[in-house]
C-alpha positions in Angstrom: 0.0 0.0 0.0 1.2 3.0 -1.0 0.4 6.5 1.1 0.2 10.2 -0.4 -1.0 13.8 0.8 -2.7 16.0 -1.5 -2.0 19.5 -0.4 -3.7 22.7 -1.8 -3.6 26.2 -0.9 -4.6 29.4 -2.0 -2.2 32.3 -3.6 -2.6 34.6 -0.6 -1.1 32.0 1.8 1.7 30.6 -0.3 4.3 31.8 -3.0 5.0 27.8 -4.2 3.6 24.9 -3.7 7.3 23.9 -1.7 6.1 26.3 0.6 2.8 24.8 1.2 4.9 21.7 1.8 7.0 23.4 4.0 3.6 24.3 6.0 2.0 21.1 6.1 5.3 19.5 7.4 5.9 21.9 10.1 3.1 20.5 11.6 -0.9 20.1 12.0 -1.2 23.3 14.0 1.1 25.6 12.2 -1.0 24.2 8.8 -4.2 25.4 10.0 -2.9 28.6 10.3 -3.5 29.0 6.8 -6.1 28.5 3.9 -5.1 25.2 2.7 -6.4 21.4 2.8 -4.6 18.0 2.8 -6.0 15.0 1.6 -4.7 11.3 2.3 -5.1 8.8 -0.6 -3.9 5.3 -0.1 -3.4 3.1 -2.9 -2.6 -0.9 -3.7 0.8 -1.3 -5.7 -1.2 -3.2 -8.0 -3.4 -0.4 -9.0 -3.7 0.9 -12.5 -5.9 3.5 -14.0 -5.0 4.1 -17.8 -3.3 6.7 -19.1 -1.3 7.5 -15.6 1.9 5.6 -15.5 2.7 6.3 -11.8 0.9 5.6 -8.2 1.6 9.2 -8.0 -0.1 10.4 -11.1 -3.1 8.9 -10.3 -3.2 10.3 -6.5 -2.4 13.3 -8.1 -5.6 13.0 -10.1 -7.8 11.7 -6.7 -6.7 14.7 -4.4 -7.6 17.0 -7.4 -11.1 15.5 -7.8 -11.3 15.4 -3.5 -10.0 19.0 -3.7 -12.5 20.3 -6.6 -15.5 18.5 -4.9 -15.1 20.2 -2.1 -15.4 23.5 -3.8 -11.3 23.8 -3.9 -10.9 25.7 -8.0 -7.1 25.1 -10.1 -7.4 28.9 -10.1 -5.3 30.8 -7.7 -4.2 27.7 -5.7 -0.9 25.7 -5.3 -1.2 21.9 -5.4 1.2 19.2 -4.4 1.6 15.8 -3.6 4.1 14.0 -1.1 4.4 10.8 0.0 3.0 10.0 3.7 
């Protein structure tokens, strides 16, 4: 099994998305200081999705869908993913 964290967060909070790493790693406290969401996708090795050639591509593609259903937009946000 195979652990990720989607992270996004909006312009005003952050000037890269290694920034909003930086935040989410320093802690649950020091992240909630800010406008920003994690999400935690877990995924068997043996997944496949077609078209993603990577675990990570296609957590990258659940957060996004977690994210945007939760009324997160690609528009003035920084995404990333890291492993958990």
């Amino acid at each position: 099994m195979r652990k990720y964290i989607f992270l996004i967060g909006d312009f005003s909070d952050f000037d890269s998305a290694e920034e909003l790493a930086t935040a989410y790693l320093s802690g649950e406290e020091e992240f909630s200081k800010y406008n920003a969401s994690a999400y935690h996708i877990s995924l068997s090795e043996e997944c496949k999705v077609g078209g993603y050639l990577s675990l990570a591509d296609i957590a990258i593609e659940i957060g996004r869908g977690q994210a945007m259903s939760r009324g997160w937009s690609r528009d003035g946000t920084f995404n990333c993913l890291i492993a958990d």
